[in-house]
C-alpha positions as CSV (number, residue, x, y, z in Angstrom):
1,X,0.0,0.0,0.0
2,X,1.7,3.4,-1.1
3,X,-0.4,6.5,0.3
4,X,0.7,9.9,-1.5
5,X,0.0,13.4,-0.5
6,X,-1.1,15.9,-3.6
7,X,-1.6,19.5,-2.7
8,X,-3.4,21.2,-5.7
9,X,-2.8,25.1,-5.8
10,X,-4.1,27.8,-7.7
11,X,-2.0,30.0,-9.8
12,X,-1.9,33.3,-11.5
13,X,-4.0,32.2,-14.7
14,X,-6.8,30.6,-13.1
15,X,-5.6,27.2,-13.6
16,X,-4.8,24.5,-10.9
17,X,-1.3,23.4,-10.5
18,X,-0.5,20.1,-8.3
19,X,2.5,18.8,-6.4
20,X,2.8,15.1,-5.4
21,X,4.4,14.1,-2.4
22,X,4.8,10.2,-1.7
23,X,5.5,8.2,1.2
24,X,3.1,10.3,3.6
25,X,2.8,9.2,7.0
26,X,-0.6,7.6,8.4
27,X,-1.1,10.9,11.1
28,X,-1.0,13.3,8.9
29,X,-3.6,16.2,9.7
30,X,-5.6,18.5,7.6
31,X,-4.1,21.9,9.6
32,X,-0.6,20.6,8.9
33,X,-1.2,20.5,5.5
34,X,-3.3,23.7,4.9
35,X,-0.3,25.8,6.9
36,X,2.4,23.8,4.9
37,X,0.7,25.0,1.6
38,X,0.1,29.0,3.1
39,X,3.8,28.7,3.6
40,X,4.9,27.2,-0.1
41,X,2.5,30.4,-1.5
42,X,3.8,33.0,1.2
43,X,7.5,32.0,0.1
44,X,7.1,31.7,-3.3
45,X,8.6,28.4,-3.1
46,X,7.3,27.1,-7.0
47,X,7.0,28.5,-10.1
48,X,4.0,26.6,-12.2
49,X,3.7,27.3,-16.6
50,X,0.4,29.1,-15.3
51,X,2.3,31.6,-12.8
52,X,2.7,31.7,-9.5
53,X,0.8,30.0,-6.6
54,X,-1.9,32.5,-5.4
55,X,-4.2,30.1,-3.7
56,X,-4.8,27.1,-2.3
57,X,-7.7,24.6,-4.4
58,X,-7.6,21.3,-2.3
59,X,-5.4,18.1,-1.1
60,X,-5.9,15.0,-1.0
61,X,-4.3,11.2,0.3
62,X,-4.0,9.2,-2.7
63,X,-4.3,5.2,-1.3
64,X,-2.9,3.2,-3.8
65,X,-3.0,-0.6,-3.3
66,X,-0.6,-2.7,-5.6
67,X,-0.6,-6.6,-6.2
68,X,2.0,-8.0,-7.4
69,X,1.3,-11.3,-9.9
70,X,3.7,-14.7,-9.6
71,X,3.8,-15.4,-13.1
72,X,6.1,-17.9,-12.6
């Protein structure tokens, strides 16, 4: 089971811009994340095609559960 965090941000055109984070540990909390993002738009910490980040749009936990086949 692989969990990823994606933190989708607005930017200067209108347009939503998303950054993937994997490996996210099982306590992570909404207000963590919501402050983490306020901080990557406060600091100007990416650059998207569509400008930079002036809002926050949404995150989300991305469960993804992978079976591998014996083929042999």
């Amino acid at each position: 089971m692989a969990k990823k965090l994606e933190l989708i941000f607005r930017n200067e055109d209108g347009k939503t811009a998303k950054i993937s984070i994997d490996n996210v540990i099982d306590e992570i909390e909404a207000s963590e994340v919501k402050e983490a993002m306020e901080d990557i738009i406060e600091k100007n910490v990416f650059l998207s095609n569509g400008g930079e980040f002036v809002g926050i749009s949404g995150a989300r936990i991305i469960d993804t559960n992978i079976e591998v086949l014996d083929l042999e």
